[in-house]
C-alpha positions in Angstrom: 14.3 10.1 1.9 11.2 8.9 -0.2 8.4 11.4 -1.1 4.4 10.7 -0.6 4.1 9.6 -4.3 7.4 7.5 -4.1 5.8 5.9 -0.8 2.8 5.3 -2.9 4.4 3.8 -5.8 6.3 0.8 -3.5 3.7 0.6 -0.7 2.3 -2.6 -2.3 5.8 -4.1 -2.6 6.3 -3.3 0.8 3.2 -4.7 2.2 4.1 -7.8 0.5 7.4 -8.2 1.8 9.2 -7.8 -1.8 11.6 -5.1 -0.8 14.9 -5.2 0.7 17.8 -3.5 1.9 17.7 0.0 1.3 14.4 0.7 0.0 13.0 -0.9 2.5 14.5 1.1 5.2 14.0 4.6 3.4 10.7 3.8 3.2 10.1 2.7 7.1 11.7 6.2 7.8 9.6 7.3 6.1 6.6 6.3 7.6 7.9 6.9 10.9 8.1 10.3 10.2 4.5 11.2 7.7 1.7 10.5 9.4 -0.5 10.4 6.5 1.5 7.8 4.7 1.5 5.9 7.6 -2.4 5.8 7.4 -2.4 4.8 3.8 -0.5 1.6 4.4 -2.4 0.7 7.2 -5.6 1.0 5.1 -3.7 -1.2 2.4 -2.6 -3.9 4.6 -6.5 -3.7 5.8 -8.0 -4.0 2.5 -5.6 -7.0 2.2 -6.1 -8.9 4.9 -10.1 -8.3 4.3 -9.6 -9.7 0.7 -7.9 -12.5 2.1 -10.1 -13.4 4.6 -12.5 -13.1 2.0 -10.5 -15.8 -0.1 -10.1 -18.4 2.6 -11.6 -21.5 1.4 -12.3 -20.5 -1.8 -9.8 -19.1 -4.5 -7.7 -15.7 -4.1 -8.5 -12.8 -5.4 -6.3 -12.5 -8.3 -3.5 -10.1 -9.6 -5.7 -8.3 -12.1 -8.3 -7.7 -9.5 -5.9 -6.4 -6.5 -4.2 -4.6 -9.3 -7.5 -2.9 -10.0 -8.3 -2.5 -5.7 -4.7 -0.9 -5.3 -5.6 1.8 -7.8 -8.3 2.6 -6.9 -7.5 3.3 -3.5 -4.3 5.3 -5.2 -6.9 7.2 -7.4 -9.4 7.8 -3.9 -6.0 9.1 -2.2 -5.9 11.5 -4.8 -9.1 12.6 -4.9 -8.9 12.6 -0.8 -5.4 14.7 -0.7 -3.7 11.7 0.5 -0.4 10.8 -0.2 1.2 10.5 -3.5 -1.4 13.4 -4.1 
């Protein structure tokens, strides 16, 4: 099974869709059973959904700056004793 940090590291590939097979199913296990991980991809899908809403009718927000959003919120999770912590 995935750690916190491992959770961490693929949460935004996840999110997105990108992963498949196994990965994807050690890391829904995963969530299933940590409740605190579960919690920090709900507050990244919310932060993307809010940046996309944000972007509607005008251009997305683009890599470099979700790139910058997503740590950020890993360094805060840190700071917070969140996962990957």
């Amino acid at each position: 099974m995935l750690s916190c940090r491992e959770l961490v590291r693929h949460s935004s590939e996840y999110v997105e869709g990108e992963l498949t097979g196994w990965s994807k199913w050690s890391l829904k296990l995963h969530l299933f059973i940590c409740r605190r991980c579960s919690r920090y991809v709900r507050h990244l899908r919310t932060t993307i959904d809010a940046l996309a809403m944000l972007g509607r009718g005008q251009t997305e927000p683009s890599r470099e700056f979700m790139a910058r959003m997503q740590q950020r919120y890993r360094d805060w999770a840190v700071a917070h004793d969140q996962p990957g912590s």
